[in-house]
mmCIF entry with sequence, helices, sheets and N, C-alpha, C, O atoms, coordinates in Angstrom:
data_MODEL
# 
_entry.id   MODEL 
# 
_entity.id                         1 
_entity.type                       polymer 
_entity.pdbx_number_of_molecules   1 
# 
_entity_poly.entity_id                      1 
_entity_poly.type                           'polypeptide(L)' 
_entity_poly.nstd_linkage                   no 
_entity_poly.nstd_monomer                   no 
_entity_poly.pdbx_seq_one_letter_code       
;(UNK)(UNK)(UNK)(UNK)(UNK)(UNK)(UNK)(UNK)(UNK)(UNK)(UNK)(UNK)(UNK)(UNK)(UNK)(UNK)
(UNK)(UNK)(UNK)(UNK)(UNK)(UNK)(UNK)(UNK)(UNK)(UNK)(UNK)(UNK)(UNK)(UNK)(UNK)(UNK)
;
_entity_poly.pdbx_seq_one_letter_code_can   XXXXXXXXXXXXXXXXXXXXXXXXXXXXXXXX 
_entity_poly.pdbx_strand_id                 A 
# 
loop_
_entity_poly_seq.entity_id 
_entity_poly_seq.num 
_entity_poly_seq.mon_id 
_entity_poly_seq.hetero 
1 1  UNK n 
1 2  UNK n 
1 3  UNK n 
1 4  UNK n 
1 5  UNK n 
1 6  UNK n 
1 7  UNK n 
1 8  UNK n 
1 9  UNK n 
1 10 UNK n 
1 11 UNK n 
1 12 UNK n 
1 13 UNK n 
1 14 UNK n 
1 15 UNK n 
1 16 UNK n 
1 17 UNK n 
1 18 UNK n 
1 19 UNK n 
1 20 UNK n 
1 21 UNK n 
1 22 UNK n 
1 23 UNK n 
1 24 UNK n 
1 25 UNK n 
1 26 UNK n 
1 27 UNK n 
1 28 UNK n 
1 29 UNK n 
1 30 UNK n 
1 31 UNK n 
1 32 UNK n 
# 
_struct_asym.id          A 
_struct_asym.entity_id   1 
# 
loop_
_struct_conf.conf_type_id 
_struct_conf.id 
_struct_conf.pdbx_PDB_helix_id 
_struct_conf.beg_label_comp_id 
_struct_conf.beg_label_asym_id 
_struct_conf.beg_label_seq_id 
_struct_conf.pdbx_beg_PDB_ins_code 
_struct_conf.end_label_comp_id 
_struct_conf.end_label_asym_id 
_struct_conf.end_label_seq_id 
_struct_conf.pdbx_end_PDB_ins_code 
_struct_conf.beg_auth_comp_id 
_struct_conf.beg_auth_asym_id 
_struct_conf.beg_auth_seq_id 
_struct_conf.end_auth_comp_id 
_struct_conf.end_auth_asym_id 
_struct_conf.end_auth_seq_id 
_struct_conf.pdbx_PDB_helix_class 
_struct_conf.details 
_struct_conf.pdbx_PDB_helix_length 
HELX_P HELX_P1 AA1 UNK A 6  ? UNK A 7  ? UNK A 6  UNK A 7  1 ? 2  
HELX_P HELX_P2 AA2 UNK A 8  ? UNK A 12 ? UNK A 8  UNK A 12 3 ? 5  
HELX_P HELX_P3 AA3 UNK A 18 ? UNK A 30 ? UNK A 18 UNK A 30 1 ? 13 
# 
_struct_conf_type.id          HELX_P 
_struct_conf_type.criteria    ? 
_struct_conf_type.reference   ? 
# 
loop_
_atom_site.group_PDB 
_atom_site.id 
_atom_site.type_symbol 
_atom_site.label_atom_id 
_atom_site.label_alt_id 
_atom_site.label_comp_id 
_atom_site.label_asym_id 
_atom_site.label_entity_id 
_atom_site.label_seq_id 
_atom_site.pdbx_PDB_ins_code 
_atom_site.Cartn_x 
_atom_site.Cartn_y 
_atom_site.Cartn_z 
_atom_site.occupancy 
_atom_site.B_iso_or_equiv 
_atom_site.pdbx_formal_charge 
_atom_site.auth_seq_id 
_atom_site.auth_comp_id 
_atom_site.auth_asym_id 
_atom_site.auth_atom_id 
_atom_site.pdbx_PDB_model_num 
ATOM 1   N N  . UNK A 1 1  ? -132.145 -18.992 -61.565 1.00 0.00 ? 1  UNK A N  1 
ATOM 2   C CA . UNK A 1 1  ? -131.559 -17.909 -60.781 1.00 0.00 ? 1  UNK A CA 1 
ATOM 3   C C  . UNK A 1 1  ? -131.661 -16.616 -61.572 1.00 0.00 ? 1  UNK A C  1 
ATOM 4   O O  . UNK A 1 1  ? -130.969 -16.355 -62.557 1.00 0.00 ? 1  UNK A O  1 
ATOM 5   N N  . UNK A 1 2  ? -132.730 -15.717 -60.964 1.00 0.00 ? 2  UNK A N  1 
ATOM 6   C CA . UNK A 1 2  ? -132.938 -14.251 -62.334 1.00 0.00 ? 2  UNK A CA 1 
ATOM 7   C C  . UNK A 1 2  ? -132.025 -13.604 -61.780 1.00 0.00 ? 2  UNK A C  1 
ATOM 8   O O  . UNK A 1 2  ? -132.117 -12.397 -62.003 1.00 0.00 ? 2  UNK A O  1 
ATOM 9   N N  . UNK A 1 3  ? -130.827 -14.022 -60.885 1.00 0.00 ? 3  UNK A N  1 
ATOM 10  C CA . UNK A 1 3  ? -129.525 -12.829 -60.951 1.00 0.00 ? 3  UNK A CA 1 
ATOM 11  C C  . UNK A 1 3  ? -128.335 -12.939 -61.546 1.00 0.00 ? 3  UNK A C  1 
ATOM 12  O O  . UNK A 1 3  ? -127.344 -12.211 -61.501 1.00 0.00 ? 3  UNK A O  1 
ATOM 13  N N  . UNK A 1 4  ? -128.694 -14.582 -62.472 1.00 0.00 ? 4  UNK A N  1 
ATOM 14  C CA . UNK A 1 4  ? -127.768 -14.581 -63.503 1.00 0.00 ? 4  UNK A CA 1 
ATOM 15  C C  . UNK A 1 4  ? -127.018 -14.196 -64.510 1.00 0.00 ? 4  UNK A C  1 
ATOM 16  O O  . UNK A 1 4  ? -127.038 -15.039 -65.407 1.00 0.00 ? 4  UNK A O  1 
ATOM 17  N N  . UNK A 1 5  ? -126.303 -13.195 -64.768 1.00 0.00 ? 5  UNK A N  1 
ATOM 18  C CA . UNK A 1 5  ? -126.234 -12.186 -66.153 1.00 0.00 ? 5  UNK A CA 1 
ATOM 19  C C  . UNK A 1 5  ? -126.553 -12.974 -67.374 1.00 0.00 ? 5  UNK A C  1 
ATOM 20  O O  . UNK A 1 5  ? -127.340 -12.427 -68.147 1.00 0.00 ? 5  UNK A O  1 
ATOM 21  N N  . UNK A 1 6  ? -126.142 -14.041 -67.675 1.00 0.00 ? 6  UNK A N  1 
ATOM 22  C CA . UNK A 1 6  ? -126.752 -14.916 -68.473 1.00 0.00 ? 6  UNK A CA 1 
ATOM 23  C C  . UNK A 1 6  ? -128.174 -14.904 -68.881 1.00 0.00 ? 6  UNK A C  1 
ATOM 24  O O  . UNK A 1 6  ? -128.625 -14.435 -69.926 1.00 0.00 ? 6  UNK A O  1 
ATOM 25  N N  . UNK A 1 7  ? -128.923 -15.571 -67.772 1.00 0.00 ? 7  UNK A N  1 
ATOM 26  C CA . UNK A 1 7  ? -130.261 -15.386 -67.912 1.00 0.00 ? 7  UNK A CA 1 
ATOM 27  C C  . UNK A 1 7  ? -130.900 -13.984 -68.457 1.00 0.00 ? 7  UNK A C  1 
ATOM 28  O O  . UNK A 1 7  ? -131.654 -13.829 -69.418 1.00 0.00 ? 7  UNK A O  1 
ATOM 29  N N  . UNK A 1 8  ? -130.349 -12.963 -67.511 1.00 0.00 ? 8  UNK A N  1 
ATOM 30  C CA . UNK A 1 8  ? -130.937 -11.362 -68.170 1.00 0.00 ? 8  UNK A CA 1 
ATOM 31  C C  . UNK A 1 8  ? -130.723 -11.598 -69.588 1.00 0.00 ? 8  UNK A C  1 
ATOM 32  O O  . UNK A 1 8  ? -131.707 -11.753 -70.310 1.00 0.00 ? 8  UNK A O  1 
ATOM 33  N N  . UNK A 1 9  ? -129.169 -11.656 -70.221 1.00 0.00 ? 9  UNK A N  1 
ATOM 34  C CA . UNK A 1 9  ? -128.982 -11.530 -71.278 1.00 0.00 ? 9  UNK A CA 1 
ATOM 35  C C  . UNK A 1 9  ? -130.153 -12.129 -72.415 1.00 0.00 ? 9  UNK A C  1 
ATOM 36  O O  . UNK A 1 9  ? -130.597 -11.510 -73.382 1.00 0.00 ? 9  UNK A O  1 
ATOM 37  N N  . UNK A 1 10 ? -130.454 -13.339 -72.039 1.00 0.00 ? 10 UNK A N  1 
ATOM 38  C CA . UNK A 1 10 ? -131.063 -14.267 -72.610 1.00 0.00 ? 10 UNK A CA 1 
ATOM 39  C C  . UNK A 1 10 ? -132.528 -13.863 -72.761 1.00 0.00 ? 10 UNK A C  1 
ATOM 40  O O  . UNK A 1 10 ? -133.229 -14.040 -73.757 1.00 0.00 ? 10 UNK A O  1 
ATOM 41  N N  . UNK A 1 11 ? -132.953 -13.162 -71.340 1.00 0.00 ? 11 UNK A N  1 
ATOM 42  C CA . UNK A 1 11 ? -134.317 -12.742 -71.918 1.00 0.00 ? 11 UNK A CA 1 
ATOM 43  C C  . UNK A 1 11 ? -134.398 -11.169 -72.830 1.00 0.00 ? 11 UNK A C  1 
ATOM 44  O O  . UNK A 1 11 ? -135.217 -10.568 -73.525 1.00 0.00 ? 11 UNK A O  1 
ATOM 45  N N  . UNK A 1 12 ? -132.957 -10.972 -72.305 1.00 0.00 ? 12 UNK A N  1 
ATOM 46  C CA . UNK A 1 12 ? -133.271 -9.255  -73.360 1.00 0.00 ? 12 UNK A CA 1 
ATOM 47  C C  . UNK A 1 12 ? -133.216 -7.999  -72.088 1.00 0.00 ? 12 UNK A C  1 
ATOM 48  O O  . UNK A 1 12 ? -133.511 -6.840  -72.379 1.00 0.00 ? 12 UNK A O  1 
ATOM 49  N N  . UNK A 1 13 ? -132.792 -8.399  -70.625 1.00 0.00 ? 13 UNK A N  1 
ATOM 50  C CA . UNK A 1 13 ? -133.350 -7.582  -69.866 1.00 0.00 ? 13 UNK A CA 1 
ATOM 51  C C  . UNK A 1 13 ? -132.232 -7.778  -69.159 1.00 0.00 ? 13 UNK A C  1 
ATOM 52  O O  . UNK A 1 13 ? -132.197 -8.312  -68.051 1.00 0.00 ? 13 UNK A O  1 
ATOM 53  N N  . UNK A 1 14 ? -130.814 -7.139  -70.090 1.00 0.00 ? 14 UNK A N  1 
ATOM 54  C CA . UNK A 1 14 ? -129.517 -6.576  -68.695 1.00 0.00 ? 14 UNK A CA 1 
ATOM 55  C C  . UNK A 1 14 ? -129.873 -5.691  -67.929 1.00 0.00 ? 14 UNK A C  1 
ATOM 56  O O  . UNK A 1 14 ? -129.582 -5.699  -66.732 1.00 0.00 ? 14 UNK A O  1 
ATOM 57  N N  . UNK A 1 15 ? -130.590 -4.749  -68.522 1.00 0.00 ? 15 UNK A N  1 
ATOM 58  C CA . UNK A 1 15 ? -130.785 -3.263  -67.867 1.00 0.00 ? 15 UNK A CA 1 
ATOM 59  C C  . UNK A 1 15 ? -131.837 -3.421  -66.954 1.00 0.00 ? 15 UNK A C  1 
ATOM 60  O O  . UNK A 1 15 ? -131.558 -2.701  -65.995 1.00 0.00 ? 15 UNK A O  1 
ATOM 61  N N  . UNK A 1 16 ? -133.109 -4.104  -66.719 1.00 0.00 ? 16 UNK A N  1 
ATOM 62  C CA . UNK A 1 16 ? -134.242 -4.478  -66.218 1.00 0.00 ? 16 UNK A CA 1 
ATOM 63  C C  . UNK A 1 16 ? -133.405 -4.238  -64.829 1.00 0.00 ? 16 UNK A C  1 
ATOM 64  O O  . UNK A 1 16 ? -132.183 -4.238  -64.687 1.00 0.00 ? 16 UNK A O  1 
ATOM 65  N N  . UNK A 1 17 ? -134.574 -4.002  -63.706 1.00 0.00 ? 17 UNK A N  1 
ATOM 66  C CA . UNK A 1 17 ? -134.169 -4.333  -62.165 1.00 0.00 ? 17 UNK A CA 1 
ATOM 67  C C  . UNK A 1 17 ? -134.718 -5.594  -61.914 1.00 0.00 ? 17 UNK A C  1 
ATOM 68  O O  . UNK A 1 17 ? -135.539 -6.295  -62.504 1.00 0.00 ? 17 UNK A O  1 
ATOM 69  N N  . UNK A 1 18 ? -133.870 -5.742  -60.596 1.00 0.00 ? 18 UNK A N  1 
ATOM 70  C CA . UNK A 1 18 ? -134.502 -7.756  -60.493 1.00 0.00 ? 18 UNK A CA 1 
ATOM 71  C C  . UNK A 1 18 ? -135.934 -7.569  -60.569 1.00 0.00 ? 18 UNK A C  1 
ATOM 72  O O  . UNK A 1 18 ? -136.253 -8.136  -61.613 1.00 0.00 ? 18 UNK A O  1 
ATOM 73  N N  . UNK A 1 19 ? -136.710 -7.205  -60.168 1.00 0.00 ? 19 UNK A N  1 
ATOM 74  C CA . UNK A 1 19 ? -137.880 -7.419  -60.069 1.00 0.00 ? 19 UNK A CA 1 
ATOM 75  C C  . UNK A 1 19 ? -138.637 -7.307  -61.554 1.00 0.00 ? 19 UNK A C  1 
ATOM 76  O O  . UNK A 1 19 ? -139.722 -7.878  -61.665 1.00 0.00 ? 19 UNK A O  1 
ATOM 77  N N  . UNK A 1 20 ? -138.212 -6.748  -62.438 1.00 0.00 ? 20 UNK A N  1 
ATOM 78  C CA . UNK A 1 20 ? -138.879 -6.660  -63.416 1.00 0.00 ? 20 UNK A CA 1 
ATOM 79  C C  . UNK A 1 20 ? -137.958 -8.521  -64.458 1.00 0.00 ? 20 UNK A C  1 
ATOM 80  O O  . UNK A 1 20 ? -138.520 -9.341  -65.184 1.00 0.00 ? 20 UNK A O  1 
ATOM 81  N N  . UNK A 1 21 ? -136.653 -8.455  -64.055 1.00 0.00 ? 21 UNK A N  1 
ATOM 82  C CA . UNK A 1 21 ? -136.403 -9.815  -64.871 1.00 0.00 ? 21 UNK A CA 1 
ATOM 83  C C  . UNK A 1 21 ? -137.134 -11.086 -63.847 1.00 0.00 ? 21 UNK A C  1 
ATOM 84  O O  . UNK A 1 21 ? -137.300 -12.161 -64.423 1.00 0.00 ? 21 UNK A O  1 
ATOM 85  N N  . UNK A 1 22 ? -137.529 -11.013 -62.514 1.00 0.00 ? 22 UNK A N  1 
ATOM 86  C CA . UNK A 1 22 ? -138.495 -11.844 -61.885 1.00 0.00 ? 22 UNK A CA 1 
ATOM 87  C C  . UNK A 1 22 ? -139.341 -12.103 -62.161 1.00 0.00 ? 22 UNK A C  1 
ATOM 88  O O  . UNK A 1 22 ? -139.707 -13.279 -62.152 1.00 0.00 ? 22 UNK A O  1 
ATOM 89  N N  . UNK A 1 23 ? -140.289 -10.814 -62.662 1.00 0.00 ? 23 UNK A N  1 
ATOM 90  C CA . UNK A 1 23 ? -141.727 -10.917 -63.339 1.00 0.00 ? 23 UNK A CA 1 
ATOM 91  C C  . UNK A 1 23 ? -141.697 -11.421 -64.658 1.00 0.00 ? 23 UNK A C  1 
ATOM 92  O O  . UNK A 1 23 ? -142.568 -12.201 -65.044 1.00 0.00 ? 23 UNK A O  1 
ATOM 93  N N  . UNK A 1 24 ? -140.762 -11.041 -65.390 1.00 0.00 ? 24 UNK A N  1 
ATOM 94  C CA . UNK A 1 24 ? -140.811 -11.926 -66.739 1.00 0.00 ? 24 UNK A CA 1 
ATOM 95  C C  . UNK A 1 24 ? -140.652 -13.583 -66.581 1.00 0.00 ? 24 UNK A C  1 
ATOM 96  O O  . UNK A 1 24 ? -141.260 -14.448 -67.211 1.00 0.00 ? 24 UNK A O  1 
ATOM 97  N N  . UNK A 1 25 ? -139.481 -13.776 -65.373 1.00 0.00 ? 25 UNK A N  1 
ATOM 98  C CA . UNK A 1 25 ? -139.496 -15.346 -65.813 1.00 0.00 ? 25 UNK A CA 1 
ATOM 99  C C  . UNK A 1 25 ? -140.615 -15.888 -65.238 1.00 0.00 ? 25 UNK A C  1 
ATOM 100 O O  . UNK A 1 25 ? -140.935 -17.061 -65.426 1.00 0.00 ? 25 UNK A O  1 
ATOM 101 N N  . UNK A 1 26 ? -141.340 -14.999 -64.438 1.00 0.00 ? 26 UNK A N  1 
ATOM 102 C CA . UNK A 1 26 ? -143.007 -16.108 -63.334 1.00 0.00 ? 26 UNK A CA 1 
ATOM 103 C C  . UNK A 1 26 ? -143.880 -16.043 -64.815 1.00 0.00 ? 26 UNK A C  1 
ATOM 104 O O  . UNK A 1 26 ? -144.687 -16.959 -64.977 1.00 0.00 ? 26 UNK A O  1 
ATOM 105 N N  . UNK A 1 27 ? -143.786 -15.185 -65.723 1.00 0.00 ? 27 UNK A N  1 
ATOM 106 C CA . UNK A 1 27 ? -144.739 -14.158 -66.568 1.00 0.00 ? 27 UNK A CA 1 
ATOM 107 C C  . UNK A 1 27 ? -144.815 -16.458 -67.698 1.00 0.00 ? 27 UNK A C  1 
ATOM 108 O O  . UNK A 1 27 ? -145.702 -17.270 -67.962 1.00 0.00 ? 27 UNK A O  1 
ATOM 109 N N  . UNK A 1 28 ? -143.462 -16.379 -67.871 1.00 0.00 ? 28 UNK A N  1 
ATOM 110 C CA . UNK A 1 28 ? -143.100 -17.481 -69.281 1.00 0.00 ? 28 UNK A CA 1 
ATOM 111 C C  . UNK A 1 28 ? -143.326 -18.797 -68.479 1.00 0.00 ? 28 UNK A C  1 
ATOM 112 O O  . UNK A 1 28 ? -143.672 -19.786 -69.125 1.00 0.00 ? 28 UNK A O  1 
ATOM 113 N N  . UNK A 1 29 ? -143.133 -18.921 -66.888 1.00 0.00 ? 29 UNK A N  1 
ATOM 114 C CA . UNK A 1 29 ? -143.116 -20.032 -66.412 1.00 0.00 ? 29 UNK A CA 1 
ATOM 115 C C  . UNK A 1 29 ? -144.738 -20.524 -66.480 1.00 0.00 ? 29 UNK A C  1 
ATOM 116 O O  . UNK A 1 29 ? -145.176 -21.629 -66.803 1.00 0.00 ? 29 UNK A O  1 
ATOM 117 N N  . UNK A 1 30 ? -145.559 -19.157 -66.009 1.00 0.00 ? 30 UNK A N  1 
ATOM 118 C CA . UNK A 1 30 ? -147.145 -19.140 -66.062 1.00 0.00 ? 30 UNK A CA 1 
ATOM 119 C C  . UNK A 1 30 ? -147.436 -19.818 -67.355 1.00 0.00 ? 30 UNK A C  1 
ATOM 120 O O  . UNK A 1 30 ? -148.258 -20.729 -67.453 1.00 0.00 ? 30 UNK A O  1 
ATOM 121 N N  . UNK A 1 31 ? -146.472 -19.165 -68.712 1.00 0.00 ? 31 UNK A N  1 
ATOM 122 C CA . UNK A 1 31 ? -147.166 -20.113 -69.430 1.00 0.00 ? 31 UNK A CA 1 
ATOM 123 C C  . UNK A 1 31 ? -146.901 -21.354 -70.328 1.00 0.00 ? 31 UNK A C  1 
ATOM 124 O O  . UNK A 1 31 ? -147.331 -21.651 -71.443 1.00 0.00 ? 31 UNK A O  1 
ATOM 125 N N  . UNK A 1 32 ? -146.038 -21.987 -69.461 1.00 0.00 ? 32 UNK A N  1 
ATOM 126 C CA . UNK A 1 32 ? -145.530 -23.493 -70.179 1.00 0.00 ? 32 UNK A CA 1 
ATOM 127 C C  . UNK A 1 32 ? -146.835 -24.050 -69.856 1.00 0.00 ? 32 UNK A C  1 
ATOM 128 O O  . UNK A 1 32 ? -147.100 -25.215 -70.152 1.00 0.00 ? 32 UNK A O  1 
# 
């Protein structure tokens, strides 16, 4: 869920808009 404050926190991206903490998690999922 990237509207987790958690999750933001976790990647570094409170301030990010959803769409930019969206693109990061497709960005890390792309590369498991």
């Amino acid at each position: 869920r990237w509207h987790d404050p958690a999750i933001r926190k976790h990647l570094g991206l409170e301030k990010a808009s959803d769409a930019e903490v969206f693109a990061e998690i497709r960005k890390r999922k792309d590369n498991f």
